[in-house]
C-alpha positions in Angstrom: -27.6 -28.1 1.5 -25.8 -31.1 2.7 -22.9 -30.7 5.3 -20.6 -31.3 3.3 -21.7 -29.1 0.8 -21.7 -26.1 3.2 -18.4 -27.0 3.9 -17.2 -27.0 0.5 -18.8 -23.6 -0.3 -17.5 -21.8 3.2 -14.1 -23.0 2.2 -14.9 -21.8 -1.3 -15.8 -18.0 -0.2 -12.8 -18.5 2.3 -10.2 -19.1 -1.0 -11.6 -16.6 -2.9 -11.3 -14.1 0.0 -7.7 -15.3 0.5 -6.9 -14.4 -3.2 -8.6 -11.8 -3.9 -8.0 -9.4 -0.7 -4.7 -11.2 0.7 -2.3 -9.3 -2.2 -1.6 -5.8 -0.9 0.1 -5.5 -4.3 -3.7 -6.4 -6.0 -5.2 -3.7 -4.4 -2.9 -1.3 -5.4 -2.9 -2.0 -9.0 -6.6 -1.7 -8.8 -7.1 1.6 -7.2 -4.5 2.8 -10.6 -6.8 1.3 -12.5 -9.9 2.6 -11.8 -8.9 5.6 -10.7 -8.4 6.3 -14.7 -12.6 6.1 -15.0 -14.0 7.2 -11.0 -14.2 9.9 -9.3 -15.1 10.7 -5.9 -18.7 10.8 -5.3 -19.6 8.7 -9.2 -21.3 5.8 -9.0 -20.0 2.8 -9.7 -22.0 -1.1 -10.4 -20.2 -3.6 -9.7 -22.0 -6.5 -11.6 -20.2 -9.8 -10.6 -19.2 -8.7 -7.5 -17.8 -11.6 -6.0 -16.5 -11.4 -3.0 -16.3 -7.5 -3.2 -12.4 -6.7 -4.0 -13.7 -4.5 -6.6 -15.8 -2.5 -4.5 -13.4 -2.2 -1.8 -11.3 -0.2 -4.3 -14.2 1.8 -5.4 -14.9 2.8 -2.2 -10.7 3.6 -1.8 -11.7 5.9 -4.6 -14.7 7.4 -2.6 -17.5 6.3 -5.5 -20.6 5.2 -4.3 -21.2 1.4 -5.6 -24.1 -0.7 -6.5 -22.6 -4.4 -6.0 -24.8 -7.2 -8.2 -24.0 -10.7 -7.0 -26.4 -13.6 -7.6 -24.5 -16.2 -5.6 -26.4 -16.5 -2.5 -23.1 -18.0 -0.1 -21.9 -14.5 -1.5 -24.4 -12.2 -1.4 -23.7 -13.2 2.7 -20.3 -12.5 2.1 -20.8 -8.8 0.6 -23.3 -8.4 3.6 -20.8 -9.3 6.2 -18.4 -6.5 4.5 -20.1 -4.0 3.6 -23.4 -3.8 5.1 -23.3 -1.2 7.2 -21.4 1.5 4.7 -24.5 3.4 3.4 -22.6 4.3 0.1 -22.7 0.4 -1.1 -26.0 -0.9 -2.5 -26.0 -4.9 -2.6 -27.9 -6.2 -5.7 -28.6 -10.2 -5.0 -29.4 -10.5 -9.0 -28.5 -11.6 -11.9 -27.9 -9.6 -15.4 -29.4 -10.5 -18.5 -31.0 -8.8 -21.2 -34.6 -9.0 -19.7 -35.8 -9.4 -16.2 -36.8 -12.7 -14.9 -35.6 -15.9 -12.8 -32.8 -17.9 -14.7 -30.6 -21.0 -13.3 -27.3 -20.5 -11.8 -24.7 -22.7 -12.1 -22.6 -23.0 -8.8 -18.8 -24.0 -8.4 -19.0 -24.6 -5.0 -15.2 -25.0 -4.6 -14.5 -21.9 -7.1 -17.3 -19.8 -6.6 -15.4 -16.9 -9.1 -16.6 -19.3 -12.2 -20.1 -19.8 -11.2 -22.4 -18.7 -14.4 -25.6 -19.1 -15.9 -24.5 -19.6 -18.8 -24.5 -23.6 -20.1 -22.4 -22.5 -22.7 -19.5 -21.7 -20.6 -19.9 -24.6 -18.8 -19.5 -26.6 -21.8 -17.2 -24.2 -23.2 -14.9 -25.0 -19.9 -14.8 -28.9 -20.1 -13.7 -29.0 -23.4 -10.8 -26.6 -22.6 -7.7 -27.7 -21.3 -6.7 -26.6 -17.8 -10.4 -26.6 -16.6 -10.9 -30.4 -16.1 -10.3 -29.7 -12.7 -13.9 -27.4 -12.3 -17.1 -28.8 -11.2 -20.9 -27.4 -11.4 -22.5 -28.9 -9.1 -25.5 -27.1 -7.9 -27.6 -25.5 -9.7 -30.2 -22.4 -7.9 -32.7 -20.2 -9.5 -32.2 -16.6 -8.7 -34.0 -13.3 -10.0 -32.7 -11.7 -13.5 -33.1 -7.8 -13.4 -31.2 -5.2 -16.6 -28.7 -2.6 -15.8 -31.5 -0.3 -17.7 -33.8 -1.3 -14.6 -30.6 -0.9 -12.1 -29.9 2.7 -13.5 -34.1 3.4 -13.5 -33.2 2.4 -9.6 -29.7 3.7 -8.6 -29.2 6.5 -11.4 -26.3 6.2 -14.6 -23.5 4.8 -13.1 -20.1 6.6 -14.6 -18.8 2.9 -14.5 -19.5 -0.1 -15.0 -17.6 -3.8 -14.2 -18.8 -6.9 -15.7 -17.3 -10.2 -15.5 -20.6 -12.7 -14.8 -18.8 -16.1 -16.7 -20.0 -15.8 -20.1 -22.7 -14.1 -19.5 -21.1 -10.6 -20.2 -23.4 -10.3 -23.6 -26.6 -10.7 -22.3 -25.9 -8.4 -19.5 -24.8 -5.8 -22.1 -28.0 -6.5 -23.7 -29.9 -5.2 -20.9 -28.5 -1.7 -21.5 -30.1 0.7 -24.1 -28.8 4.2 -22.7 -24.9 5.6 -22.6 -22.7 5.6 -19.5 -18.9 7.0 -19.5 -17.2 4.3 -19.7 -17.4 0.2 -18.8 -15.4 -3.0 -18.6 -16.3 -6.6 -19.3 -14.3 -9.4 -18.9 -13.3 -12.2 -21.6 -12.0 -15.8 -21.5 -10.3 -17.5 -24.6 -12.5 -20.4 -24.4 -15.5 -18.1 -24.9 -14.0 -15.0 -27.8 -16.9 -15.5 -29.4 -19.1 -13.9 -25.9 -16.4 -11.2 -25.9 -16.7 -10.4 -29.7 -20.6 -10.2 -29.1 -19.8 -8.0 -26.2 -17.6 -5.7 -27.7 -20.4 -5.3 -30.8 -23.0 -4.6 -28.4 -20.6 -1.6 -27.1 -20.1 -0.2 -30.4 -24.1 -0.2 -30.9 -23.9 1.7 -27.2 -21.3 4.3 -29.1 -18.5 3.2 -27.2 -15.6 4.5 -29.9 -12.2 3.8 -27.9 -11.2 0.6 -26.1 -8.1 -1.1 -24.9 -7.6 -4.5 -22.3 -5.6 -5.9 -19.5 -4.8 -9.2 -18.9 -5.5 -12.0 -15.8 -5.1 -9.9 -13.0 -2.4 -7.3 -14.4 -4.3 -4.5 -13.7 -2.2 -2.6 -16.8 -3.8 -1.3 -20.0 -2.2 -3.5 -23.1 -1.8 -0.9 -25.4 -1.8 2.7 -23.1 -3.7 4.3 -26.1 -7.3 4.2 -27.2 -7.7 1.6 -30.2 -10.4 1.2 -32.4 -12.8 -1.7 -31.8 -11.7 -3.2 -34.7 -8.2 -3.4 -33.6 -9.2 -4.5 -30.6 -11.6 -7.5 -32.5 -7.9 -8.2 -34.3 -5.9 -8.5 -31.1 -7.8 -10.6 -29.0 -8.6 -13.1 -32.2 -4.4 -13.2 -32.4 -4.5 -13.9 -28.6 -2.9 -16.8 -27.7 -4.8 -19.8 -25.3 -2.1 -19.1 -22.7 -3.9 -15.8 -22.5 -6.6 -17.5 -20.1 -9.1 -14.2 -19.3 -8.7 -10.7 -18.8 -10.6 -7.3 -19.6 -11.7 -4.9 -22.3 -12.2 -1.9 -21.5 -14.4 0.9 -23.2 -14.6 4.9 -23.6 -17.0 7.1 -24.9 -14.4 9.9 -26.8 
């Protein structure tokens, strides 16, 4: 990379660390989030792990984590934090629904909407309020399947996904039942999160419910049917931006 380049990206992983562990009130919400689905000593995969927020409140909730990140500026990052705590396995993959290589899509200066998917990259720069987001590298990375990351780790009890309109391939990778799971969604892409949430009702997930942005607080506080979930994120508005469906086996 060019200079200025790693400039842009350590300033990148420097924002997102900023945001994403600078909020005390974050982490809070967080741990009473996910302490509705872990328990001490389940395991947890983190897939999209960012800059590792999510597995900091994992490990506040004393589950063991596998943490999947494909960015490599990132995969530094989670190194830096938590390689030395024995109970955090760093994945530097990719999800899909096979294993492979496959093109990543870097935001140097927003590293949280890097993606390999091209369809959320055009899906963004037709959207308003994302003219201000740029792709501009591009790396090839390794592609594994949670199927192959369970075969490795064991069944998690939980698992996070939010990989930037990729979240339906990743769910493709998985053929066998786990407790419970969350994947993110964006209003430019409903159509990725209506394909995710069919892939969960093939999984026999039966009860689901959302949060929104970074709320960190169930919508509904009740288990809904998919189809009433399918209904209320349709009705979403586009102020809505992103949030998070969650999913139960009852």
């Amino acid at each position: 990379m060019a200079v200025l380049e790693v400039l842009r990206t350590a300033r990148g992983v420097a924002r997102s660390l900023l945001i994403y562990y600078g909020k005390r009130g974050h982490r809070a919400g967080m741990d009473r989030m996910y302490a509705q689905f872990v328990r001490p000593g389940d395991l947890v995969f983190d897939a999209g792990a960012h800059v590792g927020d999510r597995v900091a409140a994992f490990r506040r909730l004393k589950a063991r984590v596998v943490a999947i990140e494909p960015q490599p500026a990132l995969v530094r990052t989670l190194r830096l934090i938590y390689g030395r705590d024995a109970d955090v396995a760093i994945e530097p993959v990719a999800l899909g629904d096979k294993p492979g290589m496959i093109e990543l899509k870097l935001n140097v200066d927003n590293p949280t909407v890097s993606t390999a998917s091209d369809d959320f990259v055009a899906a963004a720069h037709r959207a308003p309020g994302w003219g201000d987001q740029a792709w501009t590298r591009r790396v090839t990375v390794a592609m594994t399947t949670l199927d192959a990351l369970i075969a490795r780790h064991g069944v998690p009890r939980f698992i996070k996904i939010d990989v930037e309109g990729f979240e339906a391939q990743a769910l493709a990778g998985l053929s066998q039942p786990v407790a419970a799971l969350s994947f993110e969604f964006t209003i430019i892409q409903r159509d990725v999160a209506l394909a995710a949430l069919d892939r969960c009702v093939a999984l026999g997930f039966t009860g689901f419910d959302a949060s929104l942005g970074e709320s960190h607080t169930l919508v509904h506080g009740t288990w809904q049917s998919a189809d009433d979930i399918r209904r209320w994120l349709l009705d979403l508005p586009g102020a809505a931006n992103s949030g998070d469906i969650y999913a139960v086996r009852r």
